[in-house]
PAPA-665152 format. One record per residue: residue in three letters; x, y, z of N, C-alpha, C in turn. Coordinates in steps of 0.02 Angstrom, whole numbers, plus 50000, padded with zeros to 5 digits. Example, Ala and Ser with C-alpha at 12.3 -4.5 7.8 and 13.67 -1.06 7.14 Angstrom:
BEGIN
ALA506604971650390506154977550390506604983550390SER506424988850354506844994750357506455000250394
END
This chain:
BEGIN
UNK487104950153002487244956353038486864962053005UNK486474966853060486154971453021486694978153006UNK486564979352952486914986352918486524991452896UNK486544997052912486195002252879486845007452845UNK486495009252795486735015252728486905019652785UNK487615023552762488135027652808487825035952758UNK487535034452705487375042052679486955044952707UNK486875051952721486575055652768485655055952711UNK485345055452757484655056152715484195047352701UNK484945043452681484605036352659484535032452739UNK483985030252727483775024552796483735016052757UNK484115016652719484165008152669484315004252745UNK484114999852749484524994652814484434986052767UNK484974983552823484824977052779484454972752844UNK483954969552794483374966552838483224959852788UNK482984956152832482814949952799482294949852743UNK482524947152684481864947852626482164955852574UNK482704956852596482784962752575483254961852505UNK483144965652439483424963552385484304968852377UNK484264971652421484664976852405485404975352445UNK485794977552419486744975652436487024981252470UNK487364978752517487584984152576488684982852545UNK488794988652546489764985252525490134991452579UNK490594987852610491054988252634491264994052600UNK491644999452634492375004952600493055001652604UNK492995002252512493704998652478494345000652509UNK494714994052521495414997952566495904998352528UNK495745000352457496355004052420496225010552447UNK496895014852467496845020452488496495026352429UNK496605026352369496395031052330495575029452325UNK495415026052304494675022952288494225026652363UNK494525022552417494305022052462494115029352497UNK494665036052479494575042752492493935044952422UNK493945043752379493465044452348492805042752362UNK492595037352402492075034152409491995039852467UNK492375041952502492185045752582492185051952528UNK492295056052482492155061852442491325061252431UNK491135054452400490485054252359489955055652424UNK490225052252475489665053852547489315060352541UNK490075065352551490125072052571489735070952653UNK490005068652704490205070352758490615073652795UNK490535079752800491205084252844491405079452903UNK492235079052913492295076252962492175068452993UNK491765066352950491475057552957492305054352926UNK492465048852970492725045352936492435036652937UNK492555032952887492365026652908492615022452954UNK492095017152956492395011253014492425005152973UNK492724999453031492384992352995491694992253005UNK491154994453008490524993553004490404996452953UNK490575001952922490005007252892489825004352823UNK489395005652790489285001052734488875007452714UNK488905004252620488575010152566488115004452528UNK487325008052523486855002552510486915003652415UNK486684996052388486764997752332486345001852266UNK486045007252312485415010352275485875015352238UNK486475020252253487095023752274487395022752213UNK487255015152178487675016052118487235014552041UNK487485018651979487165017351932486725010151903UNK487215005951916486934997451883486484992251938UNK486664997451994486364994552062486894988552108UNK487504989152084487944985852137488784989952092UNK489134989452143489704991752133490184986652078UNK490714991452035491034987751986491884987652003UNK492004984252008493004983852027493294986651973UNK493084989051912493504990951850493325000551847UNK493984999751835494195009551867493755013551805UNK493805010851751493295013251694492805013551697UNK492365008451740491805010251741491375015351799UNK490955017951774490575024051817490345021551901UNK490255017251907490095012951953490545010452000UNK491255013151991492015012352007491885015752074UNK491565021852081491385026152135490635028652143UNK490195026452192489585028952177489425036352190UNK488755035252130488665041852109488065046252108UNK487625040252139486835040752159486635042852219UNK486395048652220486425053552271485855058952265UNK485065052752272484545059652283484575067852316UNK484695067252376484685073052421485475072252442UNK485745078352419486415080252437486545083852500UNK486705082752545486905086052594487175090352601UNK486935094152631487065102752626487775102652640UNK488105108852623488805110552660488825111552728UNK489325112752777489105115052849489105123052856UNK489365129752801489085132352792488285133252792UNK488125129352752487325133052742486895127252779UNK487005123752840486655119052865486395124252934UNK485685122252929485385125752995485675123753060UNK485365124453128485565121553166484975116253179UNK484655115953174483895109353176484125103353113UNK484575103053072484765098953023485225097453063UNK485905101653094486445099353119486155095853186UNK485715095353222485345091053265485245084553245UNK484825087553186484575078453160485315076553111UNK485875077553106486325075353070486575070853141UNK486605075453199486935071553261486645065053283UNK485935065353291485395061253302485655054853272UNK485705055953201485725051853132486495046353181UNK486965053253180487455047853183487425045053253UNK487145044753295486925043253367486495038053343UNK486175040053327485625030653306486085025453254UNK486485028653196487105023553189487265021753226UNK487805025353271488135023253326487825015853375UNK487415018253376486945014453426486895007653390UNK486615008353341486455000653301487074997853283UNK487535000553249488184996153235488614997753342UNK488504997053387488514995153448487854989353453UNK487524988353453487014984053445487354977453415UNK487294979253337487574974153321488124970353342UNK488614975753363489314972453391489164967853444UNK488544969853487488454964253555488444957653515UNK487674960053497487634955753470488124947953440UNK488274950753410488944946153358489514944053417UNK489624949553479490124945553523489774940153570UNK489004940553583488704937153608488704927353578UNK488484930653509488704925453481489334919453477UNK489894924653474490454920653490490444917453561UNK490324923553596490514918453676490054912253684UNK489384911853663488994905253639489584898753633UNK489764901153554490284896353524490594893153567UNK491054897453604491504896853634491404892853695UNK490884894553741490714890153799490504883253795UNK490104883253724489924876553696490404871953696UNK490904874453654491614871053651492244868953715UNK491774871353772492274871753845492894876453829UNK492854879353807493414886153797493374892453823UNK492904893753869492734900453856493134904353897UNK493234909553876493404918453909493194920653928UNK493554920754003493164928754027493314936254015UNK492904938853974493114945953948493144950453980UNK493104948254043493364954454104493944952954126UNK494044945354141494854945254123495424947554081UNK495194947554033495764947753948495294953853930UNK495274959953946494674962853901495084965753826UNK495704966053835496194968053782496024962053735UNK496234957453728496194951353695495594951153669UNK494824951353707494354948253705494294953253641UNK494294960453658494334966153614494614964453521UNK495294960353540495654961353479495474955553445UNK495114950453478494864944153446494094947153419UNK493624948453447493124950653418493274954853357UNK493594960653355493884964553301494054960753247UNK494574955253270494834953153201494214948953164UNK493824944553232493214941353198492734945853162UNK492474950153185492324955653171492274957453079UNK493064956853084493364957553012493234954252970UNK493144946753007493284942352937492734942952934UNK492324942552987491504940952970491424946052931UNK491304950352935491164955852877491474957852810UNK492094951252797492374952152758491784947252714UNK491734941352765491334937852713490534938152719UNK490274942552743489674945852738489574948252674UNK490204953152675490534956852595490394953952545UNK490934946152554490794938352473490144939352472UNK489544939752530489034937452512488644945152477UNK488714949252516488264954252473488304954052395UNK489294952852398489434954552314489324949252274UNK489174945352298488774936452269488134937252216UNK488304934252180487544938552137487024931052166UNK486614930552132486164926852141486394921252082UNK485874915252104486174906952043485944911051981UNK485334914052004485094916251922485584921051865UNK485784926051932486384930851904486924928151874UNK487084923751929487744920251926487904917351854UNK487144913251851487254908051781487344914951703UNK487094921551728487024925651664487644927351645UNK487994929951721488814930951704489294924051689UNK489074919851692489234912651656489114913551588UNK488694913851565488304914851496488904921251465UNK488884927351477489504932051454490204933051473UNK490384928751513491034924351488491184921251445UNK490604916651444490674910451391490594916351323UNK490074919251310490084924951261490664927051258UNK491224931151290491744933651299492304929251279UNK492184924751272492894919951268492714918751178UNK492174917651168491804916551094492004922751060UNK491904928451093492134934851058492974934751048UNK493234933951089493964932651078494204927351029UNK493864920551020494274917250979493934919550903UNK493404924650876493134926750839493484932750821UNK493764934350854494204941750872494804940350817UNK495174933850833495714931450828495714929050737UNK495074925150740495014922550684494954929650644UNK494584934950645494724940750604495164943550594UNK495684942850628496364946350631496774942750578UNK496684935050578497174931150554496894931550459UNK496144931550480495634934250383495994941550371UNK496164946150422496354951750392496974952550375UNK497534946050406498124947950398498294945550312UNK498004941050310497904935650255497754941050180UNK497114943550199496904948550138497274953650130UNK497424958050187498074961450156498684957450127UNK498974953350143499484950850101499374949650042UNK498744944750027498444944249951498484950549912UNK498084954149925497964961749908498754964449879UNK499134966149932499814965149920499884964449868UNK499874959049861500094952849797499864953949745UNK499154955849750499034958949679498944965449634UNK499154968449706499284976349689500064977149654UNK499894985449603500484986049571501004990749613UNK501364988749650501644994349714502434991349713UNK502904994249726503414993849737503824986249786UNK503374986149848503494980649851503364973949820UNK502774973749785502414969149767502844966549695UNK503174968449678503754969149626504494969649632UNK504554969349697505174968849694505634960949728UNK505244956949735505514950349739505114945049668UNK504654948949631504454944849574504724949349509UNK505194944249488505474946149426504724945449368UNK504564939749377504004938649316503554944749308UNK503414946949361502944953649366503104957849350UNK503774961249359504214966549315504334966649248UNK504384957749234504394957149157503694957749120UNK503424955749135502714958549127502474964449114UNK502384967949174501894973749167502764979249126UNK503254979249120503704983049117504164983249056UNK504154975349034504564971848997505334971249001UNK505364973949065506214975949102506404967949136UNK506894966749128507024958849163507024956949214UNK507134963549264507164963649341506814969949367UNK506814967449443506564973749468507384979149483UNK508154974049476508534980849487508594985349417UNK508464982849358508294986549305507874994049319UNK507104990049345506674995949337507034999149395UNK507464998649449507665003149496508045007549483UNK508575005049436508815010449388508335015849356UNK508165011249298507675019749267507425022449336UNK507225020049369506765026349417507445030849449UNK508035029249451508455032649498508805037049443UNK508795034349382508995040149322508255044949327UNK507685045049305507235048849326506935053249363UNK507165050149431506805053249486506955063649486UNK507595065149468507675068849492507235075349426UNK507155073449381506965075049317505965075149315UNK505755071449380505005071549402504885077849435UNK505245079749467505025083649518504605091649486UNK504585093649429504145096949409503375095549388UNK503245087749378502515086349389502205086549436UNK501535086449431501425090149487500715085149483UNK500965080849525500295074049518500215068949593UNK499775074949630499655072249682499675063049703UNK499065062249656498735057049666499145050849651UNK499775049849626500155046649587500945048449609UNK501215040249653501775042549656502235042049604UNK502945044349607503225044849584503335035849518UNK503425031949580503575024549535502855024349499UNK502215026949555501645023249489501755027749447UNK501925033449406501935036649380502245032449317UNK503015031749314503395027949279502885021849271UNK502625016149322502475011449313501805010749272UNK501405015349265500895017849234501195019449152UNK501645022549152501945022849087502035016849040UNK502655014249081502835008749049502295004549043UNK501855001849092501204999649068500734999749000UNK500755007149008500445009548920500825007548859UNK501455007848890502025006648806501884997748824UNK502064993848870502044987148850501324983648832UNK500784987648873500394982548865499774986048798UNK500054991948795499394994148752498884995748778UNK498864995948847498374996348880497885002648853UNK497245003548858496935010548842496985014548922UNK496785020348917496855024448959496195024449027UNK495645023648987495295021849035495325014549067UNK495695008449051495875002849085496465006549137UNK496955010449126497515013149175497185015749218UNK496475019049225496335024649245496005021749314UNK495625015749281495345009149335495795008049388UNK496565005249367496805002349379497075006649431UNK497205013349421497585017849473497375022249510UNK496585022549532496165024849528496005032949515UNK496305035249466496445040649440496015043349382UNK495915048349366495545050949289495895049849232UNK495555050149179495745047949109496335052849094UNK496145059849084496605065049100497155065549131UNK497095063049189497935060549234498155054849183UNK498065051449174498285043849149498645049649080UNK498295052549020498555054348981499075059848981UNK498965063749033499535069549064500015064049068UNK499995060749110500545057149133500985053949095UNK500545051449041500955045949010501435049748947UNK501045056348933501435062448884501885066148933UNK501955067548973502725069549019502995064349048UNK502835059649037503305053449072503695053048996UNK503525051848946503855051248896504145054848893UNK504115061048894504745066348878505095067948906UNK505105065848973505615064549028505995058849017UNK505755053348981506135047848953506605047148905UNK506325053148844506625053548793507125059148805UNK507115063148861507645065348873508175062648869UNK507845057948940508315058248997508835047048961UNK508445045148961508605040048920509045037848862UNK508635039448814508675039648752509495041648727UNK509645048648745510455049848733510915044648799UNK510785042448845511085037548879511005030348846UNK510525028048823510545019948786510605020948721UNK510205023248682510405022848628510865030148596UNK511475026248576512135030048556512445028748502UNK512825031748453513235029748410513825027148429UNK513995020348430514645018648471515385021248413UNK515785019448462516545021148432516425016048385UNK517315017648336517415011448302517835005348341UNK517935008648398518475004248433517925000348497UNK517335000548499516974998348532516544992848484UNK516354993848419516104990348350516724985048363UNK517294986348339517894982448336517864974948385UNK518094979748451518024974048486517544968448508UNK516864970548487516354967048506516094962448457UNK516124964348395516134962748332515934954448354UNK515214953448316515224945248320515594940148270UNK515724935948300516184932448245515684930748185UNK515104931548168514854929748104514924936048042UNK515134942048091515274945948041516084948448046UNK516504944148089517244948348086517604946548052UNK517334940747997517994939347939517584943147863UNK516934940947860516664944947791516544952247801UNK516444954047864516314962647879516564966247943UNK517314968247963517694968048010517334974148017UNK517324981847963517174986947978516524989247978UNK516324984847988515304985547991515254989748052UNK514914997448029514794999748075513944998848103UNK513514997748054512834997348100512344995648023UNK512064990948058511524983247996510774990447997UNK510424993047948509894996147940509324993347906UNK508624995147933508124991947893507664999147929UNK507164997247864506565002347885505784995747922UNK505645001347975504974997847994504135002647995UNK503664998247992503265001847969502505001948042UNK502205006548073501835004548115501265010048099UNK500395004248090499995009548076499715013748113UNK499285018648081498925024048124498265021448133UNK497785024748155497045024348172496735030748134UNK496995037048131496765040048118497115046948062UNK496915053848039497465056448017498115058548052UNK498645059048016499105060648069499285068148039UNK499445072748077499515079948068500375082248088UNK500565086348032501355086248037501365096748036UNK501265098848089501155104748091500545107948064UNK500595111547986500035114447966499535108947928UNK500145103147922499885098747843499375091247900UNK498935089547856498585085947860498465080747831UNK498415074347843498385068847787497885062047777UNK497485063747767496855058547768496915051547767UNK496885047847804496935042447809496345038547733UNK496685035247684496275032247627495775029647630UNK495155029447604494605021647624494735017747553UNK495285018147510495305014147472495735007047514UNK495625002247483495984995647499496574993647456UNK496904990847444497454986247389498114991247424UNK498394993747381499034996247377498945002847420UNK498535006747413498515014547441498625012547526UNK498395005447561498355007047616499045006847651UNK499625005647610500175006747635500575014447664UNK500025019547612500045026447651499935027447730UNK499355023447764499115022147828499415018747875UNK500315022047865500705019047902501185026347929UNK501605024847984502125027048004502905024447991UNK503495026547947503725022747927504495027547967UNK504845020747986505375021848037506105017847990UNK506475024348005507255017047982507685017448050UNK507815011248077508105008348124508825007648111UNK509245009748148510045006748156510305001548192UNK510544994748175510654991348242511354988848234UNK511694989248286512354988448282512704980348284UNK513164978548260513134970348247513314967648311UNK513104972148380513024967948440512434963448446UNK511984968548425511284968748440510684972948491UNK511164979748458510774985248499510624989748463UNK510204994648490509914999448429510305007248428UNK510605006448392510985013448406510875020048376UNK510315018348329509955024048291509255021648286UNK508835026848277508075028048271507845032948243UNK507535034948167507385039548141506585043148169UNK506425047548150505825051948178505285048148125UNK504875048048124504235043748086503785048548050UNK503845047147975503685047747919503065044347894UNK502775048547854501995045447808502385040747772UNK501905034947754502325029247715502315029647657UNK501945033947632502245034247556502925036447548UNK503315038047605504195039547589504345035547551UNK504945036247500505415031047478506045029647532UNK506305022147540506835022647595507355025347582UNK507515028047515508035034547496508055038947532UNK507315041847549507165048647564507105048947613UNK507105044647646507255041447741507805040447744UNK508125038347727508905036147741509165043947726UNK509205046947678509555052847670509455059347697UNK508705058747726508285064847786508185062347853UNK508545057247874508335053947944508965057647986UNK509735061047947510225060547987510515056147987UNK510585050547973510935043247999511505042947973UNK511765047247896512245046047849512635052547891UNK512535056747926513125062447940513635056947999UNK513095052248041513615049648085514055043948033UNK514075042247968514665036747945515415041747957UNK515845037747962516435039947951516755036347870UNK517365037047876517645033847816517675029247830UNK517655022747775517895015147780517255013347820UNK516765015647874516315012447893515925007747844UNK515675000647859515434998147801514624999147839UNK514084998247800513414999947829512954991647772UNK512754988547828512434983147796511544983247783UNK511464979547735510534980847742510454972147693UNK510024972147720509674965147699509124966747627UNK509114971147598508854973747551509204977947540UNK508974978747460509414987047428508824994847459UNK509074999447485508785002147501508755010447433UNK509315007947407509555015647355509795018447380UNK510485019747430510825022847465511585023247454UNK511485020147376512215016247402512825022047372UNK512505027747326512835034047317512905039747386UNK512445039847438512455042847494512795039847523UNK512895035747531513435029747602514065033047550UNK514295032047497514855033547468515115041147469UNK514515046647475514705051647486515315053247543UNK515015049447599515255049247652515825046547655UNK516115041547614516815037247602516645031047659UNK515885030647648515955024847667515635021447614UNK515475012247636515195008547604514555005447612UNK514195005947563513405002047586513454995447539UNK513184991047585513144982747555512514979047570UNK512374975947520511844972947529512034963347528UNK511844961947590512054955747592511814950347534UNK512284946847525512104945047440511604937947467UNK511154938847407510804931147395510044932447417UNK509864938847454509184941447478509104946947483UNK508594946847467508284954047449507714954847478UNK507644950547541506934949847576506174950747520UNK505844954947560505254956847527505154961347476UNK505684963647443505714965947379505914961547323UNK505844955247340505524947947287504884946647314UNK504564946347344503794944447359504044938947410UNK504404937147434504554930847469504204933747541UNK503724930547583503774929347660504174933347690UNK504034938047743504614941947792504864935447841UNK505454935547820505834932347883506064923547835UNK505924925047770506034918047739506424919747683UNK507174917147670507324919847625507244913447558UNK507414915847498507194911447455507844904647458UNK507634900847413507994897847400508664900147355UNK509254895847394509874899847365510064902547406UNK509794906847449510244911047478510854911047540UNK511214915047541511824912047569511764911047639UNK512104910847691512214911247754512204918247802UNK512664921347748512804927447775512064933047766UNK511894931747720511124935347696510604933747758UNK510644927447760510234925147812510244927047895UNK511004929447900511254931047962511074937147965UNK511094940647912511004949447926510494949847927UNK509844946947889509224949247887508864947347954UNK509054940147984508634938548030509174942448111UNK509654945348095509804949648153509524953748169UNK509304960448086509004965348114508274964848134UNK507874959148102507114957248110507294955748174UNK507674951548202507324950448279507514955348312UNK508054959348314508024966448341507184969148337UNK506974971748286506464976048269506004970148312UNK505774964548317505114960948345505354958648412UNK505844961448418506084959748502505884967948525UNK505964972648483505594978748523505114980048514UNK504614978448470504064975248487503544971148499UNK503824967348528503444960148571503584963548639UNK504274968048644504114969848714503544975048749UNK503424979048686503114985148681502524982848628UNK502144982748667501464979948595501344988748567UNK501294991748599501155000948566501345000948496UNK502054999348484502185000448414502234995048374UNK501584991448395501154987748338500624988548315UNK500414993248347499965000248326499344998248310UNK498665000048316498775006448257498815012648312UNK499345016748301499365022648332498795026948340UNK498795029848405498125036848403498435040848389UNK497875045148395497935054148351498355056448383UNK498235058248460498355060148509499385061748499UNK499405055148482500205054548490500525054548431UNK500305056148382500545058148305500865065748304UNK500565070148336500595077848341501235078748341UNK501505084548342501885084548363502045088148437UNK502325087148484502305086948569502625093448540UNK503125096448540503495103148553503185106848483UNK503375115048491503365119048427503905120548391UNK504525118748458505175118048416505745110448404UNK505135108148413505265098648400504865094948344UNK505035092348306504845088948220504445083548259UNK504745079348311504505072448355503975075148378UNK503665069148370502895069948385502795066248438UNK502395063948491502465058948550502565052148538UNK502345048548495502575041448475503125041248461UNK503505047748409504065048048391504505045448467UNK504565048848507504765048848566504745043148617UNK503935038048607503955034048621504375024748581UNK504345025948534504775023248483505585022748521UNK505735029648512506505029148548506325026248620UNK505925026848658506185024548717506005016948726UNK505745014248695505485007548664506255005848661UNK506435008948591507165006648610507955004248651UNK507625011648673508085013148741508065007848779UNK507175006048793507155002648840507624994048826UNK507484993248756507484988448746508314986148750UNK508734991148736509534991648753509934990248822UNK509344991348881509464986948930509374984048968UNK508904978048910508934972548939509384968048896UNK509314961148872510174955948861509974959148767UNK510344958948745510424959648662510424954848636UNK509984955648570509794949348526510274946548505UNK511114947948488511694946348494512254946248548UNK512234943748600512584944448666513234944148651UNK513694949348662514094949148670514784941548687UNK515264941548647515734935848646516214936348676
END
């Protein structure tokens, strides 16, 4: 069936040999008022004949998908004037125009009914359409229809060659999709890994081992605690880049693992400077906020009841087992104005090149005192009697030490008692730490190796105060504080170490 282009100006017709696509107006009502917009015909409306050639659209045939530009054509050399500004010799040849349409789609219509009545007579059926002209009318029409419906299949038919290309990007298209899929399932995968090996809140809170690890805390409801004692005590730092948990978790990191600052700094992707801000107000927010909550001087009626049976028949009123510990520096350490050179001699002097601490631990197996840290040339007299530790005895308290420390007129001041468990004297015989000699009793053995695994249970958890300490944290942090930042970190070492299980568990 011949069709010619319904746009005013185009003479496209479809003719045999001809490469070009004639389409039907779409009978979705919206589309379809659009397509009669793109004309711009005043007054034209379409028929079942009228057809739009495919020069009209960008790709050169029309697209069914509302996204694309080609949804409505848009190719439109010579625009047709308005009927405002149309002469009257244009409005002639506009009439003309649609008069020679007219004419040809009448043409064609014979045509095509001619055809049928052919069919039809062939078949001994035929109609007379002057009889039935209603009928003959509404049968042609509907044929009419289909035929031009499938005139339509055929215009919109691409060619085998076409055909096989849009074969080809399907098959592409379906390849893209299960490639699609497979990336989705690589991405879901690597984030979870990632996950997994990131230091983040979730990633720690169903692995205990990981908490014990990077934290030395036993659980993750442990570390949920400190952070919920903390949190409210953060809120004056002022550290964008770093939340609140990495903040803490960054801390505790430094105290367990020793880590240096530029390994934290990697790790969180933060500056050296943040890492060390951080880790000096995280501490002193610790040693606040901590420190007087875990480690405490208990009652006597709390000593009493807990009292392990290895000490409740030889030492009922033992209030708390003491030893001094020693952790080195790296460099000088500075105690306000005074300054103190670290030795380059070797033998005996290098015992100056220490930090020297006396520890309290209570015969549970917790640390209930922690002195401020001293150059090691102290005597443990002069630690024991300047640390504070002797104002908290009461009377009758008994105070045990696994060595003589020279205290034993200061403990008496107090009306209490200092004892030295008989039969060892640790390393003030030359014997091995942690071996007592031969001979010695039970009870000697019990006190000394209580408070040693105290002291190497807080640090094995905390490698930091196995030192050698930096400069940095020798100073002293306040102008009206003696504690210097290790000082501080020391106690919370402790602290920390108070809750998790005690080297003597409770009976």
């Amino acid at each position: 069936m011949v069709h010619t282009c319904v746009v005013a100006g185009c003479r496209n017709r479809r003719t045999p040999g001809t490469s070009l696509s004639f389409y039907r107006f779409p009978r979705d009502p919206q589309r379809k008022q659009r397509w009669i917009a793109a004309v711009n015909r005043e007054g034209w409306v379409p028929n079942d004949g009228s057809r739009l050639c495919s020069t009209h659209f960008i790709s050169g045939k029309q697209v069914k998908n509302p996204r694309s530009p080609d949804y409505v054509p848009s190719v439109f050399t010579a625009a047709p004037l308005s009927s405002a500004m149309k002469e009257p010799g244009n409005v002639l040849e506009s009439r003309d125009s649609d008069k020679q349409e007219a004419r040809v789609e009448a043409a064609n219509a014979l045509l095509f009914l001619q055809g049928q009545g052919q069919s039809a007579a062939a078949g001994g059926g035929q109609v007379q359409e002057e009889e039935h002209p209603e009928a003959s009318m509404e049968e042609s029409a509907s044929s009419s229809l289909s035929t031009d419906e499938d005139n339509d299949e055929d215009d919109e038919c691409m060619s085998d060659s076409k055909r096989g290309r849009f074969t080809q990007v399907s098959d592409v298209s379906a390849n893209f999709d299960s490639i699609l899929k497979a990336l989705k399932k690589e991405n879901q995968t690597l984030r979870e890994s990632v996950e997994k090996m990131s230091l983040s809140e979730s990633s720690l809170r169903n692995d205990a081992e990981k908490v014990k690890f990077y934290t030395g805390l036993p659980n993750y409801f442990v570390l949920e605690t400190v952070m919920w004692l903390l949190v409210p005590h953060m809120d004056a730092m002022k550290n964008v880049k770093l939340t609140k948990f990495q903040q803490l978790l960054l801390t505790l990191m430094r105290l367990r693992l020793d880590l240096r600052n530029q390994d934290l700094a990697y790790r969180f992707g933060v500056k050296v400077g943040t890492v060390t801000r951080t880790v000096h107000q995280m501490v002193g927010i610790m040693s606040a906020t901590l420190v007087p909550t875990a480690v405490f001087w208990p009652s006597r009626a709390e000593l009493r009841k807990n009292l392990p049976a290895a000490l409740r028949t030889s030492h009922p009123d033992c209030a708390v087992i003491i030893d001094c510990f020693t952790v080195p520096y790296e460099e000088p350490v500075s105690r306000g104005n005074q300054q103190v050179t670290a030795p380059s001699s070797q033998g005996a002097e290098m015992t100056h090149n220490v930090l020297k601490y006396l520890i309290g631990v209570a015969p549970q197996g917790v640390v209930t005192f922690v002195s401020r840290g001293v150059l090691g040339n102290i005597s443990d007299k002069s630690l024991a009697e300047g640390c504070g530790l002797l104002c908290k005895l009461l009377p009758g308290d008994v105070v045990l030490a696994s060595r003589n420390l020279d205290i034993a007129d200061s403990v008496a001041a107090r009306g209490a008692l200092f004892r030295i468990a008989s039969g060892y004297q640790g390393e003030a015989y030359g014997g091995p730490e942690g071996s007592p000699p031969a001979g010695s009793s039970s009870e000697a053995l019990s006190v000394q190796k209580h408070v040693h695994r105290v002291i190497s249970m807080v640090k094995r958890r905390y490698a930091m105060l196995t030192g050698p300490v930096e400069s940095p944290f020798t100073a002293a942090s306040e102008r009206t504080s003696n504690l210097s930042t290790f000082d501080k970190i020391v106690q919370v070492a402790c602290a920390l170490n108070n809750l998790c299980i005690s080297a003597a568990p409770l009976e």
